[in-house]
Structure formats: structure tokens, C-alpha cells
RODRENLO-570137 format. One record per residue (C-alpha): x, y, z; residue number from 1; residue in one letter. Coordinates in Angstrom, 3 decimals, padded with zeros to 6 digits. Each point is the difference from the previous one (the first is absolute). Layout:
residues N
+----------+----------+----------+-----+----+
|        x |        y |        z |   i | aa |
+----------+----------+----------+-----+----+
|        X |        Y |        Z | NUM |  A |
...
+----------+----------+----------+-----+----+
END
This chain:
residues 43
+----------+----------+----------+-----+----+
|        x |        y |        z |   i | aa |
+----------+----------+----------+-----+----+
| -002.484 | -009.945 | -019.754 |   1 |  X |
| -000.505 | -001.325 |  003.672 |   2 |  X |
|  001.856 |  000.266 |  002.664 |   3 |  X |
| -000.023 | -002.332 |  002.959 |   4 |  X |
| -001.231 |  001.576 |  003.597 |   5 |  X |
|  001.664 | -001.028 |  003.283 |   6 |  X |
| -002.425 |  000.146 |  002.905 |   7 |  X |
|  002.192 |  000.592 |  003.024 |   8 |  X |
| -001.687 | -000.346 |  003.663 |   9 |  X |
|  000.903 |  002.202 |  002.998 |  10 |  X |
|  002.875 | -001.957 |  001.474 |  11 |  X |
|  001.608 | -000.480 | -003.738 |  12 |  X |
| -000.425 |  004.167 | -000.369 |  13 |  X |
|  001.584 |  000.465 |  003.214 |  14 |  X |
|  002.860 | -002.691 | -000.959 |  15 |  X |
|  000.750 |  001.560 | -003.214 |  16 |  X |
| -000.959 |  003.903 | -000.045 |  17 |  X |
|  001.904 |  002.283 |  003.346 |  18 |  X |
| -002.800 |  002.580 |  001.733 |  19 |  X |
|  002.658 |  002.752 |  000.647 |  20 |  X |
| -000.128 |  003.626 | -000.723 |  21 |  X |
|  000.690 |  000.152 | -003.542 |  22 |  X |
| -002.190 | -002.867 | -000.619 |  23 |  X |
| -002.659 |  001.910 |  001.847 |  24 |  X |
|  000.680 |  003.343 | -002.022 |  25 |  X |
| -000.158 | -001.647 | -003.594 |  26 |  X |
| -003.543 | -001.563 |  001.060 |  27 |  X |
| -000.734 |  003.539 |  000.744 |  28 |  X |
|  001.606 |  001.378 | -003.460 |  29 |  X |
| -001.922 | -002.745 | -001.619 |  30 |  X |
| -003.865 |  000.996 |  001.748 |  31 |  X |
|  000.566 |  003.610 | -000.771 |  32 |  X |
|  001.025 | -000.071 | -003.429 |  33 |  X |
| -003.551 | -002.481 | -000.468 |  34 |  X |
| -001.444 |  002.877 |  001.854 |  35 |  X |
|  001.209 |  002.122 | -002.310 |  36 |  X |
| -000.638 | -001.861 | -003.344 |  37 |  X |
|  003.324 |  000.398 | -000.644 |  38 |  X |
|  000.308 | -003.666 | -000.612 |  39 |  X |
| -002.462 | -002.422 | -001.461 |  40 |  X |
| -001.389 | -003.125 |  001.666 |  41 |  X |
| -001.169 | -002.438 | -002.855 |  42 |  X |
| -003.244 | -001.862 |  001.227 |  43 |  X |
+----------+----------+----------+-----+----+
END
């Protein structure tokens, strides 16, 4: 089944997602656990 992608430019991202510190410490979360291979990026 397909799913529709959204391509969002900078000024959209900044609109829409907040850069504070738990923002900031989930994007960490997120690298370390694909560091880790505890999750699975498909391709």
C-alpha cells in the first residue's frame, strides 16, 4: 500500500516543528538508538 510523502522546506519545518530542549533530546534518543541497532531504518 502507498503512502503519500510531504516534502516540507526549512521555513515550513521551523513553522510547524518547536527546536526546544525536549525536541532536541528525542533527536538525540532517536540517533542513538540507530546507533545502537536498536531500531530499524527500512531503505
Amino acid at each position: 500500500m502507498a503512502h503519500p510523502v510531504t516534502l516540507l522546506g526549512e521555513a515550513q519545518l521551523r513553522a510547524l516543528v518547536p527546536l526546544d530542549l525536549a525536541a532536541i533530546d528525542q533527536v538525540e534518543a532517536a540517533f542513538a538508538s540507530l546507533a545502537t541497532d536498536a531500531v530499524a531504518m527500512p531503505p
